[in-house]
C-alpha positions as CSV (number, residue, x, y, z in Angstrom):
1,X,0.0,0.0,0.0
2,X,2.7,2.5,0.8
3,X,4.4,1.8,-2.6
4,X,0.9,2.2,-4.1
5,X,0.3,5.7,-2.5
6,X,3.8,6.9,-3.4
7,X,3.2,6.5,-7.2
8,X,-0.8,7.3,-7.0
9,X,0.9,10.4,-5.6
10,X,3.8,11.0,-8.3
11,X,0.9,10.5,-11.3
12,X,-1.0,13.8,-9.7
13,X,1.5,15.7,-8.4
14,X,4.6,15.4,-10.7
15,X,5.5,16.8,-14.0
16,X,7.5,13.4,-14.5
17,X,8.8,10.5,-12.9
18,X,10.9,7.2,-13.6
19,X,9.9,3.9,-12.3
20,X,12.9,1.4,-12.1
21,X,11.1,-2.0,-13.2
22,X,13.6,-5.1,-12.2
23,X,12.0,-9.0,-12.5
24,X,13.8,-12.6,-12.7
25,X,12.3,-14.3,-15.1
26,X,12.5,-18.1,-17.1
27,X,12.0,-17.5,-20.9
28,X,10.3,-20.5,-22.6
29,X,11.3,-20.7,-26.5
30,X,9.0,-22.5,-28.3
31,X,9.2,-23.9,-31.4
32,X,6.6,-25.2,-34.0
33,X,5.6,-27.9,-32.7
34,X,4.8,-26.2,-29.5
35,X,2.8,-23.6,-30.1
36,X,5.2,-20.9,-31.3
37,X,2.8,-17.4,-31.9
38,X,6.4,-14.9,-33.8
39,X,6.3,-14.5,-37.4
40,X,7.1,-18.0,-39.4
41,X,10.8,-17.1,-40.4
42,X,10.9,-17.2,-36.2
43,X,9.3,-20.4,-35.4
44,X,11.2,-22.6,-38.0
45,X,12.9,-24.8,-35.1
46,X,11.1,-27.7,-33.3
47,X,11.0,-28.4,-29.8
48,X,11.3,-26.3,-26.8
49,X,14.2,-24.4,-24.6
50,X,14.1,-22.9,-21.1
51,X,16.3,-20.1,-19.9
52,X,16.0,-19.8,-16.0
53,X,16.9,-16.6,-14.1
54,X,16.8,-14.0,-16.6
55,X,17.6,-10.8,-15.3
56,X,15.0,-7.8,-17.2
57,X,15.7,-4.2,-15.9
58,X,14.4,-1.4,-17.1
59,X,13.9,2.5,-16.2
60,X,10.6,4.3,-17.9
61,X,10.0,7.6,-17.7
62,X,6.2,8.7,-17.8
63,X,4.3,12.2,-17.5
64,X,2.5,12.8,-14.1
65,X,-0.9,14.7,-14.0
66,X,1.2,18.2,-12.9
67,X,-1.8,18.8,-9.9
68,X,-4.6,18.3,-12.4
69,X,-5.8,21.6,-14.0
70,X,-9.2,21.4,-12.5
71,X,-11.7,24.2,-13.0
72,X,-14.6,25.2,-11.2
73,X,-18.4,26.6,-12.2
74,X,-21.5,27.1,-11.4
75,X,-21.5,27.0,-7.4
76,X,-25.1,26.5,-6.1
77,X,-26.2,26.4,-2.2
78,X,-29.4,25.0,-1.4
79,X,-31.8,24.3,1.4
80,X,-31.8,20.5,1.9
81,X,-35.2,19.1,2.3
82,X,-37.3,19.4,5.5
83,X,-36.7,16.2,6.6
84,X,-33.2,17.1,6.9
85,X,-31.5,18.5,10.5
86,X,-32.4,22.0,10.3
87,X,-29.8,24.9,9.2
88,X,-28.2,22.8,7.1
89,X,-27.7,23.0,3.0
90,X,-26.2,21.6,0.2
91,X,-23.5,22.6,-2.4
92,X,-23.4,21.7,-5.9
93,X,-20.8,22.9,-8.2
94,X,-19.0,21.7,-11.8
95,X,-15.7,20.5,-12.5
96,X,-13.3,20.0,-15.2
97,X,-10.0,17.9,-15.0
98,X,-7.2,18.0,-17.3
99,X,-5.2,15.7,-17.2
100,X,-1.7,15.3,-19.0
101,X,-0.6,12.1,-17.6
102,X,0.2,9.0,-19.3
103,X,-2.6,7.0,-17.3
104,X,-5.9,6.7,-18.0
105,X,-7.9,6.8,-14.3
106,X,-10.5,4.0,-14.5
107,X,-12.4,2.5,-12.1
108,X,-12.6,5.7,-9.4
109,X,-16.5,5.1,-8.9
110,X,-17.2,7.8,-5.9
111,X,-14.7,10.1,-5.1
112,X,-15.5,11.4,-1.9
113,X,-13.1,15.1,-1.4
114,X,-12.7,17.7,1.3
115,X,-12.4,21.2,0.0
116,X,-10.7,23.5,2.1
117,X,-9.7,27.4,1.9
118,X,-5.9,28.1,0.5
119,X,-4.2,29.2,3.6
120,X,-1.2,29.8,1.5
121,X,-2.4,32.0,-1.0
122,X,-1.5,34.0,-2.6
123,X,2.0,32.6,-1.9
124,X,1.9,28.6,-3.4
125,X,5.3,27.9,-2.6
126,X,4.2,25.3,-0.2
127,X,2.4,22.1,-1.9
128,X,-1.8,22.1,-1.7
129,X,-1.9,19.5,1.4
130,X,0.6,22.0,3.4
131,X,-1.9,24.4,2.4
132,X,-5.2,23.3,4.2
133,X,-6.8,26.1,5.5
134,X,-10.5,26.0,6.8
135,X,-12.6,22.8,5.8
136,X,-15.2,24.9,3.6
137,X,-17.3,21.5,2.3
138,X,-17.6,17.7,1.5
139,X,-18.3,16.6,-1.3
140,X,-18.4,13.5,-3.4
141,X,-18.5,12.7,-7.7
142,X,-21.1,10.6,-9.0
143,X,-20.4,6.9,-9.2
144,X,-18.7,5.5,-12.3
145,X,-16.3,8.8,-12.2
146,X,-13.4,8.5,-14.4
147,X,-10.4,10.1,-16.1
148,X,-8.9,10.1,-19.4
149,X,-6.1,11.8,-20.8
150,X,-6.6,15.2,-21.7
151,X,-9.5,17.8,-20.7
152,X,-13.0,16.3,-19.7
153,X,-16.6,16.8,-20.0
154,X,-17.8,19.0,-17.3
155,X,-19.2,16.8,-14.4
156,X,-21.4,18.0,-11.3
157,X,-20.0,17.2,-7.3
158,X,-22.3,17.6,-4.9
159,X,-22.1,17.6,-1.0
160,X,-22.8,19.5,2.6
161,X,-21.3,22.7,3.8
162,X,-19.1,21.6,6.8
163,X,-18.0,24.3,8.8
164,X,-17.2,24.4,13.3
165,X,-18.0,27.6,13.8
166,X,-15.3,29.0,15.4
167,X,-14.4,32.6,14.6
168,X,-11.4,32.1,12.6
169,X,-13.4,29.5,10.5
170,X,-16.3,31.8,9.8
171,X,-13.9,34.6,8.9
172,X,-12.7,32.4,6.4
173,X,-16.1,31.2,5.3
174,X,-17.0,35.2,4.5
175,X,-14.1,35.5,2.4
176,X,-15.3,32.5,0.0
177,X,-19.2,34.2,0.4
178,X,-17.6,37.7,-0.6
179,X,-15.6,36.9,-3.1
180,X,-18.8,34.9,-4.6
181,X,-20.9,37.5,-4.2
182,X,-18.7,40.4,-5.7
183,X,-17.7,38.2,-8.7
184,X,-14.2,37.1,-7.8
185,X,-12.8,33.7,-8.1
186,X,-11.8,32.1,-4.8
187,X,-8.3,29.7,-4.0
188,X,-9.7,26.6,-3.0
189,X,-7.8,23.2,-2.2
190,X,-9.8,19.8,-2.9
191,X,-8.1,17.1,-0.6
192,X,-9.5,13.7,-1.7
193,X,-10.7,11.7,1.5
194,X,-10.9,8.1,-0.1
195,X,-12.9,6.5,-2.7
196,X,-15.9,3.8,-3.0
197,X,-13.7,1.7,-4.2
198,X,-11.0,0.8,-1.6
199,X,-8.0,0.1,-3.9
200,X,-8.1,3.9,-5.2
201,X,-9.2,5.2,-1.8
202,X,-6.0,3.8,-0.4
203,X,-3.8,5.1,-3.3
204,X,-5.3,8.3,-3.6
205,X,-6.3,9.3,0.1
206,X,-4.3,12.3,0.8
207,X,-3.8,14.1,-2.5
208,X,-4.4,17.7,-2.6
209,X,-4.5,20.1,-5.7
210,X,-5.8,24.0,-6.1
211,X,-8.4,25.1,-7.7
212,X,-10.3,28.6,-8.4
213,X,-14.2,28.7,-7.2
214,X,-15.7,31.9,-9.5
215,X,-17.6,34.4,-8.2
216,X,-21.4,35.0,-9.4
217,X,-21.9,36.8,-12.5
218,X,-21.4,40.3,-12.9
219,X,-24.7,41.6,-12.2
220,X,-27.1,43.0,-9.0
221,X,-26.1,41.0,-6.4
222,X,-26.6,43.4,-3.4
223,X,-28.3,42.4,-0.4
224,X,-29.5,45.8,0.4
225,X,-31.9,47.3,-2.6
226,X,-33.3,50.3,-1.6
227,X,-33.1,52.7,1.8
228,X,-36.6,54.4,3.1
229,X,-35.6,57.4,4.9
230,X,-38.3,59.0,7.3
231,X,-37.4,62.7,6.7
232,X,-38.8,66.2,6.5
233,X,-36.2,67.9,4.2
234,X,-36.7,71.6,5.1
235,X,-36.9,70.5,8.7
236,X,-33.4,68.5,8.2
237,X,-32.4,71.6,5.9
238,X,-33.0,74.0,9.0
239,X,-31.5,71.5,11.2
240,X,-28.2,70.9,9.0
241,X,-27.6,74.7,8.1
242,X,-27.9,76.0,11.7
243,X,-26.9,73.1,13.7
244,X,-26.8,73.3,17.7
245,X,-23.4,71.4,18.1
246,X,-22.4,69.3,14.8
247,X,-24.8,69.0,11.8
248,X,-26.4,65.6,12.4
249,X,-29.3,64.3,11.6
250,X,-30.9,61.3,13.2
251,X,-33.5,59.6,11.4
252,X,-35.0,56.3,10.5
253,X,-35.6,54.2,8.0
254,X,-36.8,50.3,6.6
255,X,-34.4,48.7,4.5
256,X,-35.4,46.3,1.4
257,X,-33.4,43.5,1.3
258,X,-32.5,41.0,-1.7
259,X,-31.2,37.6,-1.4
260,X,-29.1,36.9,-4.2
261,X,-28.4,33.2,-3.3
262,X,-30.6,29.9,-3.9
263,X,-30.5,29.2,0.0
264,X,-32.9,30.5,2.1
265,X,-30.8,33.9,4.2
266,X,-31.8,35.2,7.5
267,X,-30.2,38.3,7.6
268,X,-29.1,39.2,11.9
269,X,-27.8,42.7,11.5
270,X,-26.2,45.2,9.3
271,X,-24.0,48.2,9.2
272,X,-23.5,50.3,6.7
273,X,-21.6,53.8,5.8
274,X,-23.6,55.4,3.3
275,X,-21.1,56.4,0.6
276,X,-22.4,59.8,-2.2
277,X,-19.9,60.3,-4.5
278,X,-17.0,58.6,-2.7
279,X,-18.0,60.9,0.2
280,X,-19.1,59.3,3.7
281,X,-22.3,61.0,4.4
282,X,-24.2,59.2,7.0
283,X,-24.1,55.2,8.6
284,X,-26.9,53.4,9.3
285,X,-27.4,50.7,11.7
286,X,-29.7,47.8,12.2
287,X,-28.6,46.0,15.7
288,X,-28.3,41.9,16.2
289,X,-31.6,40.3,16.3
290,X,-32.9,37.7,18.4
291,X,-33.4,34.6,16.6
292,X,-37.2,35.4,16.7
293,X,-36.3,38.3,15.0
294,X,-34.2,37.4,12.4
295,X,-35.3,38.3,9.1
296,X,-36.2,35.6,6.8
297,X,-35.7,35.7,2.7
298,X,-36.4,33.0,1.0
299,X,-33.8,32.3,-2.4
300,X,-34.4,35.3,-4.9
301,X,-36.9,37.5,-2.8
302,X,-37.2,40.8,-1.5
303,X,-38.4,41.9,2.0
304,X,-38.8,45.2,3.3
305,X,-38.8,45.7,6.9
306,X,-41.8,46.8,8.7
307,X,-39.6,47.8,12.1
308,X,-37.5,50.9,11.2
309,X,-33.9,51.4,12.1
310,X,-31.8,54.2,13.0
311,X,-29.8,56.4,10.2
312,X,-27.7,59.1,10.8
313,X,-26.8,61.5,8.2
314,X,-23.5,63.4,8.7
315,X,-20.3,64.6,7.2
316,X,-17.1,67.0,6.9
317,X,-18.7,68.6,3.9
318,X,-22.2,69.4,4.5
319,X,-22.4,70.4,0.8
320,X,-23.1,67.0,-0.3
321,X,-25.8,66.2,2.3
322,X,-27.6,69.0,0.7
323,X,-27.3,67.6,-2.4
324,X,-28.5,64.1,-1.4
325,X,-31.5,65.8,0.1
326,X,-32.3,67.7,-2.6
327,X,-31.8,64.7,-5.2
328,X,-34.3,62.7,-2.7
329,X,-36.7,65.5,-3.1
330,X,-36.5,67.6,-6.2
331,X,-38.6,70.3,-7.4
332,X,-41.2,69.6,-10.5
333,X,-41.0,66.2,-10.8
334,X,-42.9,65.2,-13.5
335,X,-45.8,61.9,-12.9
336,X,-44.2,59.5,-15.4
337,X,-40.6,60.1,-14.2
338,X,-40.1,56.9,-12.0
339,X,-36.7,58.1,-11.0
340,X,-37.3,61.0,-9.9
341,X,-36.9,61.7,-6.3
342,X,-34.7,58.8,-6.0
343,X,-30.5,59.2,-4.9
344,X,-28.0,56.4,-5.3
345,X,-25.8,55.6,-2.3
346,X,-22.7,53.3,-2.2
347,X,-22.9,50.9,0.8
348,X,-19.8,49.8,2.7
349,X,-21.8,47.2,4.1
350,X,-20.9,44.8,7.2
351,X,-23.9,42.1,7.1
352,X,-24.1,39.4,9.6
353,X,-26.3,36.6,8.2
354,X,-26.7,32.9,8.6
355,X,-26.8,30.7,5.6
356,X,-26.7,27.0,5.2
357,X,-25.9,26.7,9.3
358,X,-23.4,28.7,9.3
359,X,-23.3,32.4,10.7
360,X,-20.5,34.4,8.7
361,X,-19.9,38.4,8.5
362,X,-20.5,39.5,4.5
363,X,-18.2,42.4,4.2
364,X,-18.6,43.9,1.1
365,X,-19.5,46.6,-1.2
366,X,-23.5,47.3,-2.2
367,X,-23.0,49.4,-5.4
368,X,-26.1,51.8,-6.8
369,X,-28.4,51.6,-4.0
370,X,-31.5,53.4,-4.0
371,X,-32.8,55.9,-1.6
372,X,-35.6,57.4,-1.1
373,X,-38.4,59.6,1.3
């Protein structure tokens, strides 16, 4: 077994390697009359002649898989069903191997693979299985899974999330969510765990390659849509241009929310710092909720908050207040302009949510959001 996990090892991980083949063998020549199988010039004697304890040595020289190139698409979390353990969800995402090797990987059935956060990146000095960050999922191929030379069809791996929630793990379990949810591709490390059949689970156990998870598509993928300020602008006006101590207004306001995933999100509080034209002019806040009160948003639906939250508009150049007041509440708006009366914010958004049992902190931009009285 340990000579079978060094080379299962070699034909992923190595550009090439040289296996020294050595046997003792007896080499039977047969003639004619015994069944030779060589071309007729070679079988024109009769009879039969042993050799014992022929000596056949050999080196050969054969192309490992380099890592695999594997790519990555289509990531998909999903609510498992109800008869599952609550908080739980599933991940399915695509795959493509290439593989350069001289071998031809039969017989794999059900791969079953950890995949785990790069803890080396961007630095990939160290090989992949040094590299094991935080165990992000488990997943497994479908059975009769195997590998020819060259690139493959794309095939789907499916599995759980599978994340302790400690807080170093759920830091790292944002990351992978940000970068998903702001389009970027995110360093990942499969670590096969074994294999249905036990031959290749014992050969490959172990083996560890990187891989790049992309983000989302470019697109609207903010959780926060739109902002509903309750506000009297030439009260606020009065208030901003002859202010008592600091011009501050505190206001509230519901929040619509978006869930861009296909798992159900319950969103458990947000900050924000509301961001018009790359100039901080307010924060708003909506504290932790109790788990009674967690918001719920089913995959692809918007909820607006009945409860209101606190907003405070403020900044070191009240010029650009005024101007997001007055945007919010122009003069002679006319009944068929549906934008009118309606400013667009920058979020730098801090969102604590939980998502497929697991509770991570979703740090990340909300571009173009809309607010309004």
């Amino acid at each position: 077994p340990c000579f079978l996990v060094q080379v299962a090892l070699a034909v992923i991980e190595e550009t090439e390697f040289t296996v020294e083949l050595y046997a003792i063998l007896d080499v039977e020549l047969r003639g004619t009359d015994n069944g030779c199988m060589l071309r007729k010039e070679m079988c024109a004697t009769v009879g039969s002649m042993r050799i014992p304890g022929v000596e056949f040595a050999k080196s050969v020289t054969l192309q490992g898989a380099q890592g695999f190139s594997v790519s990555m698409d289509h990531l998909a979390v999903t609510d498992l069903p109800s008869t599952e353990p609550a908080g739980r969800a599933l991940i399915k995402v695509l795959a493509q191997v290439y593989n350069p090797s001289s071998f031809v990987l039969t017989g794999l059935d059900v791969m079953s693979l950890d995949v785990y956060t790069d803890d080396s990146w961007p630095f990939t000095e160290k090989p992949a299985a040094d590299s094991l960050g935080v165990k992000f999922a488990e997943v497994n191929s479908e059975p009769g899974f195997w590998l020819g030379r060259g690139r493959s069809e794309w095939f789907p791996v499916e599995g759980l999330l599978s994340l302790p929630e400690r807080e170093y793990d759920l830091v790292k379990t944002a990351d992978v969510f940000n970068h998903f949810l702001t389009s970027r591709p995110t360093p990942l490390i499969p670590y096969i765990t074994g294999s249905s059949q036990p031959f290749m689970g014992v050969a490959a156990h172990g083996a560890a390659f990187r891989a790049f998870l992309p983000g989302m598509p470019p697109g609207d993928n903010n959780i926060v849509q739109q902002v509903y300020i309750d506000l009297n602008i030439p009260v606020a006006v009065a208030t901003l241009l002859n202010p008592v101590n600091v011009a501050r207004l505190h206001q509230w306001c519901t929040i619509e929310l978006k869930n861009p995933l296909n798992a159900t999100l319950y969103v458990i509080g947000l900050t924000a710092e509301i961001m018009y034209h790359d100039h901080q002019v307010g924060i708003m806040d909506m504290p932790v909720l109790e788990e009674d009160q967690r918001i719920i948003i089913p995959p692809g639906a918007t909820f607006r908050t009945a409860k209101s939250y606190p907003v405070e508009l403020f900044g070191q150049d009240l010029g650009y207040i005024l101007l997001l007041l007055n945007e919010m509440n122009p003069i002679g708006c006319a009944e068929d302009d549906l934008g009118c009366g309606i400013a667009t914010v920058d979020l730098n958004a801090r969102i604590k949510v939980r998502v497929g049992g697991v509770e991570p902190i979703l740090t990340y931009k909300q571009y173009n959001v809309s607010v309004r009285l």
